[in-house]
Backbone as JSON Lines, residues from 0, in Angstrom:
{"i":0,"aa":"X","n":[-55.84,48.54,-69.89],"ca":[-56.1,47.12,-69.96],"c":[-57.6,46.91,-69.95]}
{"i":1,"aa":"X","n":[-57.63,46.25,-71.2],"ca":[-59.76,45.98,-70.7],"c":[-60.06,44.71,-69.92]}
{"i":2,"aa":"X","n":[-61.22,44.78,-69.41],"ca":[-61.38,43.66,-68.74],"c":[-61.43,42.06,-69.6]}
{"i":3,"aa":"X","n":[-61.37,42.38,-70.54],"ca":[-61.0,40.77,-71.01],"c":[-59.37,40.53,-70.66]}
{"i":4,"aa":"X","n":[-58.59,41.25,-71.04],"ca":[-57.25,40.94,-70.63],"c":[-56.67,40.92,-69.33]}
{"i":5,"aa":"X","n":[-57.53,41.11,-68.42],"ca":[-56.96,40.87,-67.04],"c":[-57.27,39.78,-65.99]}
{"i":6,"aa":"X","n":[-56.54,39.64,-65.76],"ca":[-55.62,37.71,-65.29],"c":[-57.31,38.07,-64.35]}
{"i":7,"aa":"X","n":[-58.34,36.55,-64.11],"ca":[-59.26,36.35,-62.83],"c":[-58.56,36.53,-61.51]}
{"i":8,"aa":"X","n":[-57.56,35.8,-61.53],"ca":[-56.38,36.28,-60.05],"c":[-56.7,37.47,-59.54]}
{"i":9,"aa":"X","n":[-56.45,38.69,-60.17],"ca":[-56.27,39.79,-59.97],"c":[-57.45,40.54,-59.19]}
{"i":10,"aa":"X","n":[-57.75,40.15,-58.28],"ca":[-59.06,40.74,-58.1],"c":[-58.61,41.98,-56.9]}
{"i":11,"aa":"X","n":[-59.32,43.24,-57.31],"ca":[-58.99,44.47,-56.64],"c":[-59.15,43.69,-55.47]}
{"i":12,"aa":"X","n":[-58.22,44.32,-53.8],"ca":[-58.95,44.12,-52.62],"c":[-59.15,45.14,-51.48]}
{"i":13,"aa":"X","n":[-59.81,45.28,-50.89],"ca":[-60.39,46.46,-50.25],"c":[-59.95,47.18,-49.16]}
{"i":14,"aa":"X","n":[-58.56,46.47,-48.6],"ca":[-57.42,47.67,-48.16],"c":[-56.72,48.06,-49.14]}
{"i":15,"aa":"X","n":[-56.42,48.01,-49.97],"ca":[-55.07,48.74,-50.86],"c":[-55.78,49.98,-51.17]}
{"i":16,"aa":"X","n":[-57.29,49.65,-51.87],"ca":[-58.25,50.51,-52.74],"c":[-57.73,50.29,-54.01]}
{"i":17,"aa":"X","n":[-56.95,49.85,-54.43],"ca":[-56.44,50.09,-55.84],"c":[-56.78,49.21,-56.84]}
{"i":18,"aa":"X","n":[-57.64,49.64,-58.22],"ca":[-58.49,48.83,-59.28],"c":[-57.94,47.7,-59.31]}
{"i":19,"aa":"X","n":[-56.59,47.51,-59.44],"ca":[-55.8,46.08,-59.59],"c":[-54.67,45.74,-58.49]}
{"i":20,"aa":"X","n":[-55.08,44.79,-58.03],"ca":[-53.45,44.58,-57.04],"c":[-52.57,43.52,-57.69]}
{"i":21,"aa":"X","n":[-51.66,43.58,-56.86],"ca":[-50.21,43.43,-57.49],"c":[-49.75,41.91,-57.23]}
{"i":22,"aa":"X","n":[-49.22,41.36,-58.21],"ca":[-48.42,40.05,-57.8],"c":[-48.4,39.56,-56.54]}
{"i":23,"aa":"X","n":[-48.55,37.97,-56.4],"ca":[-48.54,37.19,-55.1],"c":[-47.18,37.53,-54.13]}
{"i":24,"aa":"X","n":[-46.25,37.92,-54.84],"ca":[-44.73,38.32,-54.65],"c":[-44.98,39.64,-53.83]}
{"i":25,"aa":"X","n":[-45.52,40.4,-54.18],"ca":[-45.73,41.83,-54.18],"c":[-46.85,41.89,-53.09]}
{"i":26,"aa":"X","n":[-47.96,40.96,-52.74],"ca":[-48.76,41.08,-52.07],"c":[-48.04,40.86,-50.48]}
{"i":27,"aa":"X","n":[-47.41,39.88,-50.9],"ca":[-46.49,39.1,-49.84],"c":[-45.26,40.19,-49.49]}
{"i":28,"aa":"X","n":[-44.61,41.33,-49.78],"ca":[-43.64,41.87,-49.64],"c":[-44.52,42.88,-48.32]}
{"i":29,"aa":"X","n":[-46.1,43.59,-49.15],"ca":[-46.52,44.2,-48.43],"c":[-46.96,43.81,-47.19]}
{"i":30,"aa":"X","n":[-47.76,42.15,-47.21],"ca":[-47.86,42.24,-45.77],"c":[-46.44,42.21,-44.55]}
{"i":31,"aa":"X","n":[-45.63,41.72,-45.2],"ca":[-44.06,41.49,-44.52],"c":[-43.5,42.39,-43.98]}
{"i":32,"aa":"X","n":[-43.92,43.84,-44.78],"ca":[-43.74,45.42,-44.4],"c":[-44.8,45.69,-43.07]}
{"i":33,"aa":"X","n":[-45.96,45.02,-43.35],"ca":[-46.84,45.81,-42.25],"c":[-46.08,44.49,-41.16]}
{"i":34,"aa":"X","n":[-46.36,43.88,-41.28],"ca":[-45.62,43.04,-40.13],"c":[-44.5,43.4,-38.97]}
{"i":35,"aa":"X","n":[-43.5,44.15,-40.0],"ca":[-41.97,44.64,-39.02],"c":[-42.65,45.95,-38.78]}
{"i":36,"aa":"X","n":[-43.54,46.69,-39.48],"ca":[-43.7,47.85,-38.6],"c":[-44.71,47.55,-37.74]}
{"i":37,"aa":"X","n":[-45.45,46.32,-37.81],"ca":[-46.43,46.6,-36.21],"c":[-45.92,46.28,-35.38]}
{"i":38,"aa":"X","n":[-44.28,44.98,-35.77],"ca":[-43.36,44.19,-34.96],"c":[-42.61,45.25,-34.06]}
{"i":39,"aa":"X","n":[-42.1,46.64,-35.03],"ca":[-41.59,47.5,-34.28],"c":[-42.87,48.61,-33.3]}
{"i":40,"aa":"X","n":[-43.81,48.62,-33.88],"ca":[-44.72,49.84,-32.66],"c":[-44.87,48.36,-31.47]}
{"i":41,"aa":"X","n":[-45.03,47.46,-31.65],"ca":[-45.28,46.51,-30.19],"c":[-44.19,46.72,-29.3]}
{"i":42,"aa":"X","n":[-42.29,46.75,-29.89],"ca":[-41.49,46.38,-29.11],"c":[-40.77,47.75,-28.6]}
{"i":43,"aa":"X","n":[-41.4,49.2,-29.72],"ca":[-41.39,50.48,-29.17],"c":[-42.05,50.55,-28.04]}
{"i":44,"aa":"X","n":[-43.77,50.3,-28.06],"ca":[-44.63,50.44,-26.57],"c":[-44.15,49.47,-25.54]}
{"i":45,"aa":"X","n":[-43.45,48.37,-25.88],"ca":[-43.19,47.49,-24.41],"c":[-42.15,48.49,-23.74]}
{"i":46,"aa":"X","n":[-40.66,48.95,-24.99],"ca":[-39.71,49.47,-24.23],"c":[-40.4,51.09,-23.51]}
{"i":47,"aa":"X","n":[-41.17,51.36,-23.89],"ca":[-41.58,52.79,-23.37],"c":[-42.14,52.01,-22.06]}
{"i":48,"aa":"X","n":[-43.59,51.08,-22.07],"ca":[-43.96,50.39,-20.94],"c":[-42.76,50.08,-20.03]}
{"i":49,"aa":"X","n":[-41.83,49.54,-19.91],"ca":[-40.16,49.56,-18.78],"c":[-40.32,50.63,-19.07]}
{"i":50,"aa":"X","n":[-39.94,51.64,-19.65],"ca":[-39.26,52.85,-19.07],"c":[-40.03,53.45,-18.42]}
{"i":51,"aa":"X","n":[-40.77,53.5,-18.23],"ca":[-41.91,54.35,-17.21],"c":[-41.75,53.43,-15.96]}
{"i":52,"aa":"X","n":[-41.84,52.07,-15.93],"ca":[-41.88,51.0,-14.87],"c":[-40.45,51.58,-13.95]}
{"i":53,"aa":"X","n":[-38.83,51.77,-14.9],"ca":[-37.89,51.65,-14.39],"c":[-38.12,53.38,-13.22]}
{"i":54,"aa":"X","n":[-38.7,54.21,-14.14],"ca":[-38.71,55.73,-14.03],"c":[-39.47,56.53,-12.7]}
{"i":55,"aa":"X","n":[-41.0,55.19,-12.95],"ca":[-41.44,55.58,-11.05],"c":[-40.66,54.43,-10.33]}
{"i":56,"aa":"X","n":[-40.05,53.72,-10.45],"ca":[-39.38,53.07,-9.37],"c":[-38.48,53.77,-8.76]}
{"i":57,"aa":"X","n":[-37.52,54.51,-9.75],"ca":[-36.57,55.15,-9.21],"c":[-37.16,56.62,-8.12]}
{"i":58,"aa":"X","n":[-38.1,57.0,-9.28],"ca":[-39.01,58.38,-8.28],"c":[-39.43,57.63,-6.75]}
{"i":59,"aa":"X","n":[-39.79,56.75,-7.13],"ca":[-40.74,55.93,-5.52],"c":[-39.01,55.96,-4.35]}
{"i":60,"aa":"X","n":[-38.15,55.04,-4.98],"ca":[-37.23,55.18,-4.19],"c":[-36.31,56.59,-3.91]}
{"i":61,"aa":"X","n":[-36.18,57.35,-4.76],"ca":[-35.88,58.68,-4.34],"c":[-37.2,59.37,-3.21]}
{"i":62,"aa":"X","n":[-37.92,59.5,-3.27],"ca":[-39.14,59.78,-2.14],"c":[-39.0,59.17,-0.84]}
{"i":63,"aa":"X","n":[-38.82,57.91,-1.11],"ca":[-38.43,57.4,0.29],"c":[-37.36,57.53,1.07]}
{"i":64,"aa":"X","n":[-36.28,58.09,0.16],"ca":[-34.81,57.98,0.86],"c":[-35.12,59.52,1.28]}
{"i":65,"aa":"X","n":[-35.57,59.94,0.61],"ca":[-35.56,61.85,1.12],"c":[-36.66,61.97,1.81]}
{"i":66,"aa":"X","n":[-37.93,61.26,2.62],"ca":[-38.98,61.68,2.85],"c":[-38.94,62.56,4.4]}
{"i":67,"aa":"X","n":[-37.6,62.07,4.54],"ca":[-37.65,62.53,6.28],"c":[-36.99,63.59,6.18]}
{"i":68,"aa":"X","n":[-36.7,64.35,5.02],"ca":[-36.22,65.67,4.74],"c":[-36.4,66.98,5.76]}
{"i":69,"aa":"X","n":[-38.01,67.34,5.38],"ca":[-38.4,68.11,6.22],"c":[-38.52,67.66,7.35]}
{"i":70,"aa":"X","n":[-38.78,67.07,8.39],"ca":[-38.76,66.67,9.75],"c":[-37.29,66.82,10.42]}
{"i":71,"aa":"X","n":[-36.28,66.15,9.53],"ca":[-35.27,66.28,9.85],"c":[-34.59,67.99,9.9]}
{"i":72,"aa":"X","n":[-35.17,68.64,9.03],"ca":[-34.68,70.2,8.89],"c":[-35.31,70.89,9.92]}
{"i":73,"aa":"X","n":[-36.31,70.63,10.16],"ca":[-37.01,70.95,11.59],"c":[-36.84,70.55,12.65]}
{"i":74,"aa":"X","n":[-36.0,69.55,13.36],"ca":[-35.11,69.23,14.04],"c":[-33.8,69.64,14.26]}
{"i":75,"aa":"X","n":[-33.19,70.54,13.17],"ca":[-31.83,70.77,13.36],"c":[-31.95,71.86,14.66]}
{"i":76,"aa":"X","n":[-32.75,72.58,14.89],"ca":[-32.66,73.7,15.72],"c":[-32.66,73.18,16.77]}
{"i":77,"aa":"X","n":[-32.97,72.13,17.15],"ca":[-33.15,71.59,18.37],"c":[-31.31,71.0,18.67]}
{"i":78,"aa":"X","n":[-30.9,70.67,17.88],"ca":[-29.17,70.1,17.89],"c":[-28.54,71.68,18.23]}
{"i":79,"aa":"X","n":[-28.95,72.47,17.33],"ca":[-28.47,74.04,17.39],"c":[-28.35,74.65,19.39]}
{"i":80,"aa":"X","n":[-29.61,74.36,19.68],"ca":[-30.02,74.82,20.91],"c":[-29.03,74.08,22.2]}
{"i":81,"aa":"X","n":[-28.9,73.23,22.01],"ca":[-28.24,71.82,23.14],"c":[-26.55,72.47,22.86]}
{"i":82,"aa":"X","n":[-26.13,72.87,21.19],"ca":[-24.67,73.16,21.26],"c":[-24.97,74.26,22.1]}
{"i":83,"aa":"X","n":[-25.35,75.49,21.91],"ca":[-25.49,76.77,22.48],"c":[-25.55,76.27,23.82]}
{"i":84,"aa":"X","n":[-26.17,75.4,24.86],"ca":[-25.98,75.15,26.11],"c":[-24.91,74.35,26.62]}
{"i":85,"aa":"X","n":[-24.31,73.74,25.86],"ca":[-22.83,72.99,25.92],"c":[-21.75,74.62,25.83]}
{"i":86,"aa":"X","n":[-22.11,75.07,24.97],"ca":[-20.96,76.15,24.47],"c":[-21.18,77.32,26.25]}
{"i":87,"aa":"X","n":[-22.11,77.14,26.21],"ca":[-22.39,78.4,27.41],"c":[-22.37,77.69,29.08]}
{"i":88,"aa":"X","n":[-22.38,76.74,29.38],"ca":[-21.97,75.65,30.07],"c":[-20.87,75.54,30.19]}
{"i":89,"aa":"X","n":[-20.41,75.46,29.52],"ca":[-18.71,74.46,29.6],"c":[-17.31,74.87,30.62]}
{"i":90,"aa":"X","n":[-17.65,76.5,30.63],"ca":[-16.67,77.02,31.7],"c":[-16.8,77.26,32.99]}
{"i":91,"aa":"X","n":[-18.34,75.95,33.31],"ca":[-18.87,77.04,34.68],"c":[-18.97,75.82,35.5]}
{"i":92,"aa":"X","n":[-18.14,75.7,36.2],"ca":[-18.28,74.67,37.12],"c":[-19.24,74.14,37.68]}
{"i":93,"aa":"X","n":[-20.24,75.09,37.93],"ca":[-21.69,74.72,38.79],"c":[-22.39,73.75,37.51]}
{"i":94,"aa":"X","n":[-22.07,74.29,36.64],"ca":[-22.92,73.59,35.23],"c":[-22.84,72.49,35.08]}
{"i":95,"aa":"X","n":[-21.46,71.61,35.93],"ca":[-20.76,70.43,35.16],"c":[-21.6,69.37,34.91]}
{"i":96,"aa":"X","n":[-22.45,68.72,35.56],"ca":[-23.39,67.85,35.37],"c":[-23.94,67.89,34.45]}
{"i":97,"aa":"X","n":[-24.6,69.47,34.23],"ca":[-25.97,69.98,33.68],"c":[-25.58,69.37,31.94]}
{"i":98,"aa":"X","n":[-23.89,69.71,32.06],"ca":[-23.43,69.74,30.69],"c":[-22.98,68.5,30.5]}
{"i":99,"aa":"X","n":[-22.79,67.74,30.97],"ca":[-22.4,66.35,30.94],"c":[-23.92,65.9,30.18]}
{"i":100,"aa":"X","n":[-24.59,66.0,31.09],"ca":[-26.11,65.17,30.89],"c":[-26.83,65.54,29.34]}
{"i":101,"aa":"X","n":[-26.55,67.34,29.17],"ca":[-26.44,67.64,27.55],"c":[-25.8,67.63,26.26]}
{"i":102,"aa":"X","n":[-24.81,66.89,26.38],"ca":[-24.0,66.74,26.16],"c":[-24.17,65.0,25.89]}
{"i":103,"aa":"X","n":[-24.55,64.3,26.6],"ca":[-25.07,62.8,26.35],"c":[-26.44,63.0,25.47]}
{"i":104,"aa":"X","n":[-27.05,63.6,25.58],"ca":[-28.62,63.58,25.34],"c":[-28.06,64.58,23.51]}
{"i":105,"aa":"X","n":[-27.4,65.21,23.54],"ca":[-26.89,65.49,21.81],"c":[-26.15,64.63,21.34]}
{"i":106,"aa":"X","n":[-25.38,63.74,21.71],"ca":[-24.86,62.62,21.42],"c":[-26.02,61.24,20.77]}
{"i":107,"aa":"X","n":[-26.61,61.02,22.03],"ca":[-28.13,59.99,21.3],"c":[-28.68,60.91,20.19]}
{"i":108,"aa":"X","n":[-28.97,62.0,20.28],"ca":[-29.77,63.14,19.27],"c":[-28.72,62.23,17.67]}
{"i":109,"aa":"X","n":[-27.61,62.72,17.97],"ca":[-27.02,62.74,16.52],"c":[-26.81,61.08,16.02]}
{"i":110,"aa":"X","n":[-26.55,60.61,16.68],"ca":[-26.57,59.42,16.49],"c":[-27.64,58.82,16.1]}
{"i":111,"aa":"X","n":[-29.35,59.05,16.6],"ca":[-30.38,58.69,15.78],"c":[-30.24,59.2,14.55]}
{"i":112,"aa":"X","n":[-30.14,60.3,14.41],"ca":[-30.0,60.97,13.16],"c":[-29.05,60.47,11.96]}
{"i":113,"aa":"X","n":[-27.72,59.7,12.29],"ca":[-26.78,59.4,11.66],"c":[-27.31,57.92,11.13]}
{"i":114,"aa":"X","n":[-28.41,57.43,11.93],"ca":[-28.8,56.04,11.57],"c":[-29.35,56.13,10.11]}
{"i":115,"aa":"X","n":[-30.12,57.38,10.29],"ca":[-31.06,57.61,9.82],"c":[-30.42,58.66,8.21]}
{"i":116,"aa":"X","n":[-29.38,58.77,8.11],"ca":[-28.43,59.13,6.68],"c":[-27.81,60.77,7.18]}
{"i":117,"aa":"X","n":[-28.35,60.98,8.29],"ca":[-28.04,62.81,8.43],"c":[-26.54,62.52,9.23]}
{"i":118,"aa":"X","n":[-25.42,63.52,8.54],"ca":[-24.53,63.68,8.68],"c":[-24.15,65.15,8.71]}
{"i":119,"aa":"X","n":[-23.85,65.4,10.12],"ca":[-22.93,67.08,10.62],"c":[-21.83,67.31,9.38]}
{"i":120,"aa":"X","n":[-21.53,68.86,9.86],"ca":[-20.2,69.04,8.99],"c":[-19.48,70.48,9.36]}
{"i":121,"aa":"X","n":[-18.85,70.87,9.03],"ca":[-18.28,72.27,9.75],"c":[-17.01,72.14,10.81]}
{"i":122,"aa":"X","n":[-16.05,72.03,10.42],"ca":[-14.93,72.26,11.74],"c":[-14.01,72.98,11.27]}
{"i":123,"aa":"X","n":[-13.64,73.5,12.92],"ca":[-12.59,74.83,11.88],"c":[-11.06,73.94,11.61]}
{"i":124,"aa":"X","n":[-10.38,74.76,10.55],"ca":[-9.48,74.31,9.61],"c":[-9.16,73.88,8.74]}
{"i":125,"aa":"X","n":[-10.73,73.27,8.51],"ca":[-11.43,72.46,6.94],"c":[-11.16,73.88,5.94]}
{"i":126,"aa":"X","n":[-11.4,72.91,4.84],"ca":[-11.1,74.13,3.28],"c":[-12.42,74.45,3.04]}
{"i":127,"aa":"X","n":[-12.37,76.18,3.09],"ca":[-13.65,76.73,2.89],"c":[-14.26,76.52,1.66]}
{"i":128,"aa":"X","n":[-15.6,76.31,1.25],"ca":[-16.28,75.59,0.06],"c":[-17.72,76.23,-0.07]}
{"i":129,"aa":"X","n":[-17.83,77.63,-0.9],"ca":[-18.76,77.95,-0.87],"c":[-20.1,77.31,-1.54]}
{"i":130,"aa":"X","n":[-20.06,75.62,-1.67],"ca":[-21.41,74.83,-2.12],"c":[-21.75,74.4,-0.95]}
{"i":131,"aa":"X","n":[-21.19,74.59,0.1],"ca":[-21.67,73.44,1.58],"c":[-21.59,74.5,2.79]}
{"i":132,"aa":"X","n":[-20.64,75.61,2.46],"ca":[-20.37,76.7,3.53],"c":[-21.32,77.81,3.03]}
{"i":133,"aa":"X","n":[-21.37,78.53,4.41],"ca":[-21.98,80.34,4.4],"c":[-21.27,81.32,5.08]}
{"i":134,"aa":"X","n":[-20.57,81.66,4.08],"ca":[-19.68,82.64,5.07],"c":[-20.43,83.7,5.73]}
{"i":135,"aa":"X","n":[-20.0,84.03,6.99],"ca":[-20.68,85.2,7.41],"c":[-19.59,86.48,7.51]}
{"i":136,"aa":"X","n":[-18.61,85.98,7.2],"ca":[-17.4,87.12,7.76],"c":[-16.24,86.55,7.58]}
{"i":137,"aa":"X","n":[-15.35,87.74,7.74],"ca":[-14.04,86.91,7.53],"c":[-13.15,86.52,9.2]}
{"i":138,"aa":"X","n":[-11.82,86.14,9.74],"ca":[-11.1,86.41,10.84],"c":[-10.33,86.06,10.48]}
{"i":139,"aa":"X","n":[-9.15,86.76,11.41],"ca":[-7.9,86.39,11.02],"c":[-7.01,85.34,12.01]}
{"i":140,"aa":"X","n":[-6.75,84.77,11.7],"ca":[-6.3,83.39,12.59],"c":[-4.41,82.7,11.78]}
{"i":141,"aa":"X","n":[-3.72,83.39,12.55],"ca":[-2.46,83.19,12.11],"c":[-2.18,81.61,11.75]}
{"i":142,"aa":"X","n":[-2.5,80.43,13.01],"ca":[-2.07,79.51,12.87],"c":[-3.12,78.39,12.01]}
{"i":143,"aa":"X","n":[-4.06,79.5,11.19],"ca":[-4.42,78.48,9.73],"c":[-4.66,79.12,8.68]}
{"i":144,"aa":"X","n":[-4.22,78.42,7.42],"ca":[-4.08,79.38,6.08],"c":[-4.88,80.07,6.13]}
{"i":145,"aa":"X","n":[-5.06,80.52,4.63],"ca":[-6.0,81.48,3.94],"c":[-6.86,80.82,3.41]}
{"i":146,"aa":"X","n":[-8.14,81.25,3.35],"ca":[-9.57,80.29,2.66],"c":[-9.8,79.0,3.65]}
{"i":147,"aa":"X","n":[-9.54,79.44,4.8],"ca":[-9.89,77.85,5.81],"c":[-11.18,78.42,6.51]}
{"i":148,"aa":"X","n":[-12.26,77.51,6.95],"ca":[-12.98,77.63,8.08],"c":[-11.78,78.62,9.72]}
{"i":149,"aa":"X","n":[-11.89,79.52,9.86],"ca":[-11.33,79.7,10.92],"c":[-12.62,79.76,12.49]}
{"i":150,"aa":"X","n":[-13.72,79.29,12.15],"ca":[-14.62,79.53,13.44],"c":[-16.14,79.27,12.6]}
{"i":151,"aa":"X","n":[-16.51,78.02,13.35],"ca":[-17.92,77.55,13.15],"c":[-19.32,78.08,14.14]}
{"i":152,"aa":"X","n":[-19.74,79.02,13.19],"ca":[-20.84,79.99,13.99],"c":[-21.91,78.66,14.15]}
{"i":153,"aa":"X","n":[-22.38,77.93,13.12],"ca":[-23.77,77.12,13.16],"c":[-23.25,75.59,12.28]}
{"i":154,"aa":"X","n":[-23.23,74.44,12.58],"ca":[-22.93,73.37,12.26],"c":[-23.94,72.98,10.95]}
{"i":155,"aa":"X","n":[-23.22,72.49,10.01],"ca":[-23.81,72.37,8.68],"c":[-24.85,70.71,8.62]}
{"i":156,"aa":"X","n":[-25.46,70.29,7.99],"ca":[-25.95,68.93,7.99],"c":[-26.08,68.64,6.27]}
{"i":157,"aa":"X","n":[-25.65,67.14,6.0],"ca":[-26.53,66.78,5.03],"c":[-27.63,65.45,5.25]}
{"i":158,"aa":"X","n":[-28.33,65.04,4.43],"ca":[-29.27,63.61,4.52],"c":[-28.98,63.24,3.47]}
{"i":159,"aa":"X","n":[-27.82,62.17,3.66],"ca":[-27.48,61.24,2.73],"c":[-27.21,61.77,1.11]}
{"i":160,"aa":"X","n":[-26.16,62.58,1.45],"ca":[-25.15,63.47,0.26],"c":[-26.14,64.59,0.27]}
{"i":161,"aa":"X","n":[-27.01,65.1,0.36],"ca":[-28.17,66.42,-0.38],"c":[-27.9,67.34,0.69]}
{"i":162,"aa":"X","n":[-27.67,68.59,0.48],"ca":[-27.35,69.25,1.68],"c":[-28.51,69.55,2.48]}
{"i":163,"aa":"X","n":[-29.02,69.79,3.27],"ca":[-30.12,70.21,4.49],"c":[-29.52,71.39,4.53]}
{"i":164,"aa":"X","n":[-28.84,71.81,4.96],"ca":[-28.3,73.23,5.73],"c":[-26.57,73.29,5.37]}
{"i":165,"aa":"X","n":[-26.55,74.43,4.94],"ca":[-24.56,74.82,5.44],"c":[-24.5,74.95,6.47]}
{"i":166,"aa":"X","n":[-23.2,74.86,6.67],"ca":[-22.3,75.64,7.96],"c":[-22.4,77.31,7.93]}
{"i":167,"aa":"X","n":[-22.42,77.68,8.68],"ca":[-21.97,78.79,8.94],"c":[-21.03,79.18,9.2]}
{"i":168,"aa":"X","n":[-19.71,79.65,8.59],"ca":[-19.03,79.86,9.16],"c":[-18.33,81.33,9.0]}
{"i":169,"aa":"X","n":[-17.23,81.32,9.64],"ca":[-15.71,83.02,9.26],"c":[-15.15,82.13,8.83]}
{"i":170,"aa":"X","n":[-14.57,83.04,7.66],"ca":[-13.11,82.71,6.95],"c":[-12.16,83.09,7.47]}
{"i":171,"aa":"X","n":[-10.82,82.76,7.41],"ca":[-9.79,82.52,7.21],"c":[-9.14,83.67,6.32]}
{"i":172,"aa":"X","n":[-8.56,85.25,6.89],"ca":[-7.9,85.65,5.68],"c":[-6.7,86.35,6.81]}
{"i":173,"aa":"X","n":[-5.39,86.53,5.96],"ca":[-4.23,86.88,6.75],"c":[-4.72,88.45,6.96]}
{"i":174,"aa":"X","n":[-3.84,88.93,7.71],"ca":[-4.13,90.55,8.1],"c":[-3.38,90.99,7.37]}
{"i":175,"aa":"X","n":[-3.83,92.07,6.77],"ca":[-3.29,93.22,5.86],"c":[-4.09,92.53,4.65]}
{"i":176,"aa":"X","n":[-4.77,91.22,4.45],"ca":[-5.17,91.02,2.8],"c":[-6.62,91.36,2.92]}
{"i":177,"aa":"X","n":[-6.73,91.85,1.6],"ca":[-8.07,92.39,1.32],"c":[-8.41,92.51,0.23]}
């Protein structure tokens, strides 16, 4: 096309780069295009902006519900210690007080603790469950099935469903099975 034959309209413009641009129709289609795609990178970065917003919220509140994790796991030995003096107590008459009074004082113990999401676990006759149990051994205990807790060596804990610690316990297997 020489320049006498081309429309004055037509004047190149300096985003396209291209010698001639295109119909008012055509000019108009293109900005309409850049439009929905800057329409979509704005409403891509807002939804990414929430998802990060929704993503440390949830992290912030997971942190807080678990923060007393370790303190609390470092405390269990102290619940551990008080059973062991209840358990070694309990048949001795001279003790009776001693064990009464420890025996109240693990009671407040667990009960702060229970306020606080930590929940015991372990008794014998329960169904043995090697995600929450540790077996240490087996025994044989006629008057409960097979695969039961038959004897709780160390009391299990969780904090609010997450386990802290298993149980410890013996299984449960009949005599003669092996």
């Amino acid at each position: 096309m020489s320049p006498e034959q081309r429309n004055p309209e037509e004047v190149p413009t300096p985003e396209d780069g291209a010698a001639t641009a295109g119909s008012p129709e055509e000019e108009i289609e293109k900005l309409r295009a850049e439009l929905a795609a800057e329409t979509d990178h704005r409403l891509r970065s807002l939804a990414e902006a929430e998802n990060l917003k929704k993503r440390l919220l949830k992290e912030k509140e997971e942190f807080q519900k678990y923060a007393t994790e370790s303190l609390v796991s470092e405390l269990l030995p102290v619940l551990d210690h008080l059973d062991l003096a209840l358990a070694h107590g309990r048949g001795n008459e001279a003790c009776k007080n001693f064990v009464v009074g420890v025996d109240m004082t693990r009671k407040a113990f667990i009960d702060i603790l229970a306020r606080h999401g930590v929940a015991e676990f372990g008794v014998e006759g329960e169904a043995f469950n090697p995600e929450t149990h540790e077996a240490l051994g087996m025994a044989a205990r006629p008057d409960l099935p097979d695969d039961t807790v038959a004897q709780v060596v160390q009391k299990g804990y969780n904090l609010r469903g997450r386990l802290l610690r298993p149980a410890k316990v013996m299984v449960n297997k009949a005599q003669g099975a092996g």
